[in-house]
N, C-alpha and C positions, 0 to 999 in steps of 0.2 A: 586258103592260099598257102598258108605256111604249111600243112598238113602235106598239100602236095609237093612242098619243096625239097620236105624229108624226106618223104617217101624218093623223089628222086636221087637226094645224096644217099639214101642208101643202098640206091642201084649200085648207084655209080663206085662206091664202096665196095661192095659186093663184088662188083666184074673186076674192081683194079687192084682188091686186097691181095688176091694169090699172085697177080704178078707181079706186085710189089716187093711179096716176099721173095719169089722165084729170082728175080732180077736185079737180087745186090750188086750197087756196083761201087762197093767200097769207101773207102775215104781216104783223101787227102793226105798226104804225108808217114802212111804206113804200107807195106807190101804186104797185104792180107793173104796172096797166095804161100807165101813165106810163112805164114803161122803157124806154128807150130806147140802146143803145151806140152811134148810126150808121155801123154796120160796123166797131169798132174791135174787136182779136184780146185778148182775155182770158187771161190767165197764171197758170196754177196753179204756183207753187215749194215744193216739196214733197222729200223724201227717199226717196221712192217712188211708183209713179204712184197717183193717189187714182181712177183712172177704171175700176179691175174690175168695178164693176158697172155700167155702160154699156159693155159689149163685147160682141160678137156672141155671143148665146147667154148671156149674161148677164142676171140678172131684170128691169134697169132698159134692157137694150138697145134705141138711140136717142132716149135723152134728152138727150145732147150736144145732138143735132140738134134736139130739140122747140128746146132752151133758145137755141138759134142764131137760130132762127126767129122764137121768140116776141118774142126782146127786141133782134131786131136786130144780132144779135154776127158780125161777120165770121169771127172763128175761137174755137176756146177749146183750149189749147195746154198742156200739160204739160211741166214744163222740172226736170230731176233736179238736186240738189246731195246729198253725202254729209251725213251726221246728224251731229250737233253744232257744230265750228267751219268746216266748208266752209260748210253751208246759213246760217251768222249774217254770214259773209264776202259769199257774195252776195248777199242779200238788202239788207244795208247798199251794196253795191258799184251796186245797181239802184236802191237809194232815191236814194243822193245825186248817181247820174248823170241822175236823171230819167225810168229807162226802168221804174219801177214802180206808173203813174199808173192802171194796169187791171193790178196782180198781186190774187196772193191767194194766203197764205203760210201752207202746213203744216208746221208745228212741232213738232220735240221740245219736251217741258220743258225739254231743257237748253240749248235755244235761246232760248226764251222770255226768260227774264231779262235781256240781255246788252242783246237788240234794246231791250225794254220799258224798262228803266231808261236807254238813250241815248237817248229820245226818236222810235224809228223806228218804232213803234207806233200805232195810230189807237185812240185810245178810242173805244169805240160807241156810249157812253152819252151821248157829247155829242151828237149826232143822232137815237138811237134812243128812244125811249119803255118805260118799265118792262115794259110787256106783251110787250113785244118779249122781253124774259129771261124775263121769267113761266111762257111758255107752252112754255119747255122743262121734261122732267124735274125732279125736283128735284137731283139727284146734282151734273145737269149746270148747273145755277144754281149751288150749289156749287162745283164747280169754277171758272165765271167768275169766284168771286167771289176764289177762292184765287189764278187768274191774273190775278191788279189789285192794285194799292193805290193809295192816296191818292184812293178812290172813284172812280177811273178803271176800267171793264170793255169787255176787251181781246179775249175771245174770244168766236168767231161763237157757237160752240155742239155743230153737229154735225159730221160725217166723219171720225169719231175715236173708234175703241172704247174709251176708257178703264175700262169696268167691266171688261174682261180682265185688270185691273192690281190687284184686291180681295189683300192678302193676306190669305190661311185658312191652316188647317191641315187636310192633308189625314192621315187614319189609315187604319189596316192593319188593318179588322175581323175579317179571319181572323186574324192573330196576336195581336188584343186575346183573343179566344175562344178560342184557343189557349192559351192563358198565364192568361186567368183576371183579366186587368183590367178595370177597369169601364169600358164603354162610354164615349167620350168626350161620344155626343149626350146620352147621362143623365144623366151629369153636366153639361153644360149646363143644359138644360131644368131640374135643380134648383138652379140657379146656384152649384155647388158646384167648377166647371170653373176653377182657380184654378192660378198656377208654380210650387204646391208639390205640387199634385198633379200638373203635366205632368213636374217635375223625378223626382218619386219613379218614376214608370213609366218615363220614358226611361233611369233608374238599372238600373233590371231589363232593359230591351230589351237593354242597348248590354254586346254579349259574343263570345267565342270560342267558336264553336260548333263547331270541328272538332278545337279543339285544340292546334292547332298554333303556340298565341300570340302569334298574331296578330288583333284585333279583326276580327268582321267583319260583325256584327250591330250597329248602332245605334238609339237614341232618336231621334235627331234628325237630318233632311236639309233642304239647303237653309235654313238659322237665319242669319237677322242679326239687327246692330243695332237696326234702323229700326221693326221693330213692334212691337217691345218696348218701347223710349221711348212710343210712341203708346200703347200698354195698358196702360202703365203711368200715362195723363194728363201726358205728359212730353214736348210737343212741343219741336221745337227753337228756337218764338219764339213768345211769345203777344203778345197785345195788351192794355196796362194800360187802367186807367180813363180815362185823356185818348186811348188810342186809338193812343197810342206801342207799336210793337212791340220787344220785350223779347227778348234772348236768354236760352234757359231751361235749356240742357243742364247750369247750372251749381247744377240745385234736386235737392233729397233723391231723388226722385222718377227723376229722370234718372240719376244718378251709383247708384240700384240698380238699373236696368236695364243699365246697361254693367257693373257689377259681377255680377249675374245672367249677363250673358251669357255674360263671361268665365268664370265657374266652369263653367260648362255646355260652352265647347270647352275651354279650355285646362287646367283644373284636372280635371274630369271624364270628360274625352275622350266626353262625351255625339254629338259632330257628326260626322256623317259627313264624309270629305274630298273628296266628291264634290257641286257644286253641285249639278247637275241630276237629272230624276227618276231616273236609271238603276238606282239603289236602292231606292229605293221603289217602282217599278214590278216590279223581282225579287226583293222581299220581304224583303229586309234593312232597312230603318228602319224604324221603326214610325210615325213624325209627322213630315210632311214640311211646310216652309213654301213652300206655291203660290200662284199666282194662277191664275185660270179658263182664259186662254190656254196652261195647261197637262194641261188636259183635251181631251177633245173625242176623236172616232176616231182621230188619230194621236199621242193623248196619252195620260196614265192611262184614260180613260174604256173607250177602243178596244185597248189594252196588256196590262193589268194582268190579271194571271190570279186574284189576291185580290180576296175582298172588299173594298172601301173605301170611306168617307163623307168629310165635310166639316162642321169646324164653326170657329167663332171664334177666334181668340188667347185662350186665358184670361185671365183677368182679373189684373192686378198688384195688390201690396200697397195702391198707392194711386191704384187706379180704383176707381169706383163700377158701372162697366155694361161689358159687354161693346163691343170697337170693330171696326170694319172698316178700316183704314188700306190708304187706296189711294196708292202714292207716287208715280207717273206721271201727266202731265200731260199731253199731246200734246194741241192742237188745230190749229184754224184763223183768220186774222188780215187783217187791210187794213193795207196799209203808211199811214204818215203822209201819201205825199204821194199816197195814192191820190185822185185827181179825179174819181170818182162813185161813192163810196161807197153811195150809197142804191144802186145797180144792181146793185153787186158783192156786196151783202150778197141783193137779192131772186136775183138769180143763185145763189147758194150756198145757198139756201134751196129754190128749186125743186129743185137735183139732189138735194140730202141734204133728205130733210124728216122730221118728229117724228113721223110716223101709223106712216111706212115703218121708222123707227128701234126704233118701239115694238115691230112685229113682228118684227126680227129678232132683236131683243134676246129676246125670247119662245122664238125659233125655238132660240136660242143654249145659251137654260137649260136644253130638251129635251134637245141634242146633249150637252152637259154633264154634267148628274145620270143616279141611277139609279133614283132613289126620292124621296118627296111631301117628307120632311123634308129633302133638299138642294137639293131647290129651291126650298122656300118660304127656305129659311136664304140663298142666292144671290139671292134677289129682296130679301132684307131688306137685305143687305150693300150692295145697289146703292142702293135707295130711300133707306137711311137714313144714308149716309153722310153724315158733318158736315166733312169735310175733314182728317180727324186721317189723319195719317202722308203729307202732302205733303213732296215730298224737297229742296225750294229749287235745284237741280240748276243751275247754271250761275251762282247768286248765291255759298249755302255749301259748294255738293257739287257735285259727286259729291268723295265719300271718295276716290277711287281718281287723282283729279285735283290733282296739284302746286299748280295757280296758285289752289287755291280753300282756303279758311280750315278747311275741315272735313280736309280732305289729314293735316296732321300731328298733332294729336293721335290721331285716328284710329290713324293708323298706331302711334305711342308705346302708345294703350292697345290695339290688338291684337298687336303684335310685338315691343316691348320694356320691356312688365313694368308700363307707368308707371300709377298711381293713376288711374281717370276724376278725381276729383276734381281733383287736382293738374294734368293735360292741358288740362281746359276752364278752369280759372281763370286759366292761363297766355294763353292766346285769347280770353276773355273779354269786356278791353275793347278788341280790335281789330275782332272779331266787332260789338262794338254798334255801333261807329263806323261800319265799313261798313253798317249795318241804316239808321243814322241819317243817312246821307249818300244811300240809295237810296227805303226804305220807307218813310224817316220824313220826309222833306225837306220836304214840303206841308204837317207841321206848323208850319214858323219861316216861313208864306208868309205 
């Protein structure tokens, strides 16, 4: 069944791809007919090239060339920096020499911040009009809205799969049936899918099966921090009533999720010590913590010789609804001193655009799943994402990075014993002051 569904969407691809491209019809809040570059070379800076699909034999192959044509562009140029602090080095080193008046800059998240709070960022919204965000996805409004503050909205929108970045939980249906546990989608579906029931199955999974006392069956692979704060309503800043963002890691709510966590590798030896799927794929863990871009033909989907499904994070003591916490952020941006923003933006719209996105996104859920309930469950997690489990990555994090505030407690409470409670109180009010000196600053304006 699923076999023939593909093969249908890729009809239906197929006959609606060319008119897709044939039949732009613009966007909101620019006069595309009006574009004009007179011959000037357009710069994509990016940490990979963003032009696979415009390459020969590729589905959007020459559109470079329509977009050259149409709006006048003498070249449009792809120019490489490494991910994280090379790509924030150059792009600042192009802003303030002048040479990035026609870039247009792909972003990690953990670039994002660094640029954004020095000022080398173009808010959109000061020239583009609401409908202009409107008429994307909703996911992806969302996420503009997560990459902004102080009601500044900083990114384009498209040429960036962020829904590959959902974490779920992917399970081991043959060894759920095996073993005699209950289904984990049943237990959703009766909203009974809760960490005391993940905690008590992965207790059972996680053993010696040969003997020879050595663990080598586990509950749990690939388990961190980060979703668990989120499903547990425990982001790591909210926003109070005047709109001030609040550092939170330091509420009930948070400090049982890091204490959760910890019981689960360190006191229970529930985690595998293997990040990635190579266990879960040869059937030793039973619940693995994935995102989408860990499926597909050369992932579990294509791999895995078990059975296996997908369902939500359970629920924390003190959530109310199940979450999809996606904590990746990557998009696309206009430097500040970009000098025709309106062109660069209808330029970036033409090659990526929301009809073309919609299908592959479609295309992607097919390649994905294997059956109707993971993928209506994979389109909900996309659709309804609210922003819970963004990682602030170049502001508080990454954990694994020295110069950033999340760095040492972190480390304290997974490697040397320390209380969450006691680690984040300690950081607490260094943590607000930099919130208050970056996110919060347009409120003393």
């Amino acid at each position: 069944m699923k076999k023939l569904i593909v093969v249908l969407l890729m009809l239906v691809l197929a006959c609606t791809g060319h008119a897709l491209a044939d039949d732009w019809a613009g966007i909101p809040g620019v006069d595309v007919d009006s574009i004009d570059f007179q011959g000037k070379t357009v710069t994509y800076l990016s940490f990979y090239s963003p032009f696979g699909g415009f390459e020969e034999g590729a589905r959007y192959e020459g559109r470079l060339e329509e977009a050259k044509e149409r709006f006048n562009i003498g070249d449009i140029v792809y120019v490489e920096a490494g991910w994280g602090d090379p790509i924030i080095e150059m792009a600042m080193s192009r802003h303030m020499a002048g040479d990035a008046k026609y870039d247009i800059w792909v972003l990690p998240s953990i670039s994002f911040w660094p640029l954004a709070t020095s000022g080398a960022l173009l808010p959109l919204n000061s020239f583009l009009p609401d409908e202009y965000f409107e008429a994307f996805p909703p996911d992806v409004q969302v996420l503009q809205e997560k990459m902004g503050f102080g009601g500044q909205i900083f990114a384009l929108g498209l040429g960036e799969s962020n829904v590959n970045n959902i974490d779920l939980i992917f399970w081991n249906k043959t060894m759920f049936a095996r073993e005699g546990w209950p289904a984990l989608d049943e237990l959703y579906l009766k909203d009974e899918w809760t960490w005391d029931q993940m905690e008590q199955i992965a207790i059972q999974a996680t053993r010696d099966n040969d003997g020879d006392g050595v663990i080598d069956q586990w509950g749990f692979g690939g388990m961190s921090f980060w979703p668990l704060t989120s499903c547990n309503s425990a982001e790591a800043i909210v926003q109070d009533e005047t709109g001030r963002w609040v550092f939170n890691w330091t509420s009930e709510a948070a400090i049982t999720a890091f204490e959760t966590f910890n019981r689960w590798q360190t006191v229970l030896g529930l985690v595998s010590p293997n990040w990635d799927t190579t266990d879960f794929i040869n059937g030793t863990v039973a619940m693995y913590k994935g995102q989408p871009w860990q499926l597909g033909a050369d992932g579990v989907t294509g791999r895995m010789e078990d059975e296996w499904g997908i369902v939500p994070f359970p629920k924390g003591p003190h959530a109310d609804d199940y979450l999809f916490p996606r904590g990746g952020g990557d998009n696309v941006f206009l430097p500040a001193s970009a000098e025709y923003p309106e062109g660069l933006v209808a330029l970036h719209n033409f090659l990526w655009r929301i009809d073309e996105v919609e299908y592959e996104r479609e295309e992607m859920r097919y390649e994905y799943v294997l059956n109707e309930f993971d993928y209506e469950l994979l389109l909900k997690a996309e659709m309804e994402w609210d922003g819970s489990g963004f990682h602030l990555d170049g502001l508080l994090g990454p954990d694994w990075d020295d110069r950033r505030p999340f760095h040492e407690p972190m480390n304290q409470i997974q490697y040397q014993g320390e209380s969450p409670a006691v680690a984040w109180a300690a950081v607490a009010p260094m943590i607000q002051e930099l919130l208050d000196q970056t996110l919060n600053a347009h409120l003393d304006k």
